[in-house]
C-alpha positions, -999 to 999 in steps of 0.1 A, spaced: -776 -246 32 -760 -272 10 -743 -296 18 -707 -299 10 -697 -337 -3 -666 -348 9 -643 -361 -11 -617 -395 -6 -578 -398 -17 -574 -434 -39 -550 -442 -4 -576 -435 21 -601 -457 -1 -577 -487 -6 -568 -481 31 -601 -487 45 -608 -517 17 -577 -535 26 -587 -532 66 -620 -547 58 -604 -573 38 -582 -586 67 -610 -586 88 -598 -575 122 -624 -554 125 -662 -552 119 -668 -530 90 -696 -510 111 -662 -503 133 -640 -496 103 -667 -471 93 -672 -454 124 -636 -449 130 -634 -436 90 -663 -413 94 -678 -431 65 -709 -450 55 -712 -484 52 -729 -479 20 -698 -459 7 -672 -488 21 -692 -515 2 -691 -498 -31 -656 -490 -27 -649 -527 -21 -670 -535 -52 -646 -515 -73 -617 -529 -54 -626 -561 -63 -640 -555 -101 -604 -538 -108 -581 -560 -91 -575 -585 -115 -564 -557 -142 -534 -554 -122 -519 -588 -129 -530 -589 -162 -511 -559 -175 -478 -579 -177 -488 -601 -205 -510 -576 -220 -474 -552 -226 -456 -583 -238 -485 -593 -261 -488 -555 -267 -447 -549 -283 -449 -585 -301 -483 -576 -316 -463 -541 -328 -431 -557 -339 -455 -581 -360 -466 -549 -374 -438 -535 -380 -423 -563 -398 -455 -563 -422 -457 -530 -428 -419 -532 -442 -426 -565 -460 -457 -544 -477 -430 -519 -487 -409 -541 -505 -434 -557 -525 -450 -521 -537 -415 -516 -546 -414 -548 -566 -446 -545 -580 -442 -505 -595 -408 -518 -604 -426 -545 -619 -453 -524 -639 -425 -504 -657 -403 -531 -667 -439 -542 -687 -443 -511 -695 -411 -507 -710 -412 -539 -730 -448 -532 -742 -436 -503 -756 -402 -515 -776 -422 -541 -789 -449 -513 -801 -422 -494 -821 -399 -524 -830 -431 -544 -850 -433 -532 -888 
């Protein structure tokens, strides 16, 4: 008979991981209480750790994030306005290229 693998809420994970953290308890207590390995808790703390700075760091990454896009934004108008010049531009040359052409004898 297989058998079944049980499967942990993101709460009940950062539950156990902040108890081991404060360090009231001995993880092998923490673990039996949980019903879990120690194996599973270590891992879990692994991750913790790994992905905890992300959090603080997504402040500045937004802020960098909208003034990155308004710098965009600004050169994709300013990229506008000079194809705009530049076809306007070509057929002004255009224009005088060609009155020249039929105003020479």
């Amino acid at each position: 008979m297989a058998r079944k693998q049980r499967q942990f809420s993101a709460q009940f994970k950062l539950e156990t991981v902040l108890e081991i953290l404060r360090g009231e308890k001995p993880v092998a207590q923490i673990c039996r209480e949980r019903q879990v390995t120690d194996g599973l808790v270590y891992k879990w703390r692994q991750e913790f750790n790994e992905r905890a700075t992300g959090i603080f760091e997504g402040k500045g990454a937004s802020k960098r994030s909208s003034e990155a896009d308004e710098r965009i934004a600004e050169l994709e108008r300013l990229v506008g306005q000079l194809t705009m010049e530049n076809a306007l531009l070509k057929k002004g040359a255009s224009y005088l290229t060609a009155r020249r052409r039929t105003s020479e004898p």
